[in-house]
N, C-alpha and C positions, 0 to 999 in steps of 0.2 A: 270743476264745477263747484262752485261753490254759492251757498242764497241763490240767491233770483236772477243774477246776471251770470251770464256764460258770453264768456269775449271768444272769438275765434279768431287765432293769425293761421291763415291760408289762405291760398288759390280763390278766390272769391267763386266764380264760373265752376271749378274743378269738384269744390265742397258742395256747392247747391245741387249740381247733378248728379251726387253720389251720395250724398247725405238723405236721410229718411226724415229728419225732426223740421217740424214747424216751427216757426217762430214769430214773437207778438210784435219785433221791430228787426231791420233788417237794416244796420247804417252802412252808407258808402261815403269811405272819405280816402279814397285810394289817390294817388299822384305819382307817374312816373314823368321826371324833366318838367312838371308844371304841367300836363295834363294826364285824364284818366288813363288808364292802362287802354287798349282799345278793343278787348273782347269785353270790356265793363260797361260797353258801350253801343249793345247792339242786341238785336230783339230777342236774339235768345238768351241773353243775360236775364232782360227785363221778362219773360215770361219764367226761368229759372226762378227769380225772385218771389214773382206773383206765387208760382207752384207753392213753395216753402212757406210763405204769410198763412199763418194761422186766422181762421175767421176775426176779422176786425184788426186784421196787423196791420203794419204800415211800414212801409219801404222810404226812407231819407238820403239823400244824396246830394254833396257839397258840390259846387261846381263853381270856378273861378270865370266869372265872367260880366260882358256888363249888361245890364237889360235891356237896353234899345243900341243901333246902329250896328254896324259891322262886327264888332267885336263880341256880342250878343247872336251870331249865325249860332252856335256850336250850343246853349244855352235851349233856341227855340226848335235843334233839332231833337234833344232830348227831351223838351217836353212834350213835343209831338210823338217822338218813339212810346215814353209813355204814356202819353194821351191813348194812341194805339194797344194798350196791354190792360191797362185801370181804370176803373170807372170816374176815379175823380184823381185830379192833378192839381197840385199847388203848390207858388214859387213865391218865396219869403227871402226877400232880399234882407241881407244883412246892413246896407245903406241905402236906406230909398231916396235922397238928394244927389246922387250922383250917379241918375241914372245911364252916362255914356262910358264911363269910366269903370275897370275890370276888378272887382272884389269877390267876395263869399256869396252864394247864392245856395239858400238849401230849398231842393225841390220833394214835395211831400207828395206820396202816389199811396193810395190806398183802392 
């Protein structure tokens, strides 16, 4: 530790349910084969995270996908998982013109 940022490489799920410390931002930018790990990805992850958010923190999460049609299923289930955990949800496409087509999508859960 050092200044104000503290990076952590570990277990994402393993740290947050053993770990005591709060935190003011929580990033997910995990990729195994081109998608998330898949315990990174499920409600007890997302309530994991919530627990750990220090009042007013916020929870970020990159997810490779595209925003409308089929390829966009896996995209609208996590934001509904977090809709289900956070009071507010928001998805900030990294290219809003190519809305069918699979890029960077970061979804903000606070």
């Amino acid at each position: 530790r050092t200044g104000r940022l503290n990076l952590i490489c570990a277990d994402a799920l393993a740290h947050l349910e053993s770990e005591g410390c709060r935190y003011d931002a929580i990033v997910n930018d995990t990729f195994d084969a081109g998608k998330p790990p898949k315990h990174l990805t499920t409600p007890a992850f997302a309530r994991a995270v919530k627990s750990r958010l220090a009042p007013g923190g916020v929870y970020l999460t990159n997810i490779v996908s595209a925003l409308e049609g089929p390829d966009a299923r896996f995209l609208h289930e996590q934001v509904a998982l977090l809709e289900s955990v956070f009071e507010t949800v928001e998805v900030l496409p990294c290219d809003r013109d190519s809305v069918n087509e699979q890029d960077n999508v970061i979804v903000i859960a606070r």
